[in-house]
N, C-alpha and C positions, 0 to 999 in steps of 0.2 A: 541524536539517536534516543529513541524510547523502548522499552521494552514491558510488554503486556502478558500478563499471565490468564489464562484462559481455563475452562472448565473442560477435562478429559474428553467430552464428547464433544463439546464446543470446535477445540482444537481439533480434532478429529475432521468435522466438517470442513472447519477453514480451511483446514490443510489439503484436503479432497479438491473444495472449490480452486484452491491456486492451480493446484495440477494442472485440473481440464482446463481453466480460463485464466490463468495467467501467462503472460511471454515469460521464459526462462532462458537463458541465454547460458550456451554451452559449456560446462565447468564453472557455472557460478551457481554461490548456495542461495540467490536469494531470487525472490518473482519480480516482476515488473506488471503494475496493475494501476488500467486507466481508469480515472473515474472525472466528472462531471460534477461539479456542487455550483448551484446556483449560475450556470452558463460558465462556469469557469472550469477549463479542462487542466487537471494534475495526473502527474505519474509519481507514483509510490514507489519504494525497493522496499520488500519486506522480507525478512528471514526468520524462517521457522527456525526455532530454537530448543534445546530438550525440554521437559519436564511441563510440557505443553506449554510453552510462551512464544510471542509473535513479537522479534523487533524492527521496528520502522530504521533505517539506515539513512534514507534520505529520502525527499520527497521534492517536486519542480512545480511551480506553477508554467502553465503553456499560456503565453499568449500567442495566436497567431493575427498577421495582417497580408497584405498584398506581394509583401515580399519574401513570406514563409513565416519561421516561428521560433518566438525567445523562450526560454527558458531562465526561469527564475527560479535558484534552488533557496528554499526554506528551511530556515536553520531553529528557526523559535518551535521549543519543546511543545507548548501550548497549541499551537497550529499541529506540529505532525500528530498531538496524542490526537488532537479532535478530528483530523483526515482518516485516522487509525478505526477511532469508536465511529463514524459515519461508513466506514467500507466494513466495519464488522456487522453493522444493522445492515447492511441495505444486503450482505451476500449469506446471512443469517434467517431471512423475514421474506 
């Protein structure tokens, strides 16, 4: 788990964006957000946090084949911060 501190207005947006385009799943505090880096499809859990911070909980790589699709959960800090700062540019820009 990482936890990212954001700029008042920043967090503001992100937190906007998960609303409308994130899956939320009922009585859970955090979003579920697909994204694509280089043909490679992940699902993120992120939870807004006070004092405007965003924590990454967990994060899968998907691969799919002919008989549906694995999930690889990613545990290396390094990898969720950098999934973290590429879904903050791409829903930012």
């Amino acid at each position: 788990m990482i936890i990212r501190q954001l700029k008042p207005n920043d967090f503001k947006f992100i937190l906007k964006q998960l609303i409308e385009k994130a899956q939320q799943n009922p009585l859970d505090a955090s979003f579920d957000v697909n994204m694509t880096v280089n043909s490679t499809e992940y699902r993120i859990k992120i939870q807004p946090e006070g004092c405007n911070k965003l924590a990454v909980l967990q994060a899968y790589q998907i691969e799919r084949d002919e008989y549906g699709h694995l999930h690889e959960l990613i545990t290396d800090n390094n990898i969720l911060s950098a999934l973290l700062e590429l879904l903050l540019r791409q829903r930012m820009y």
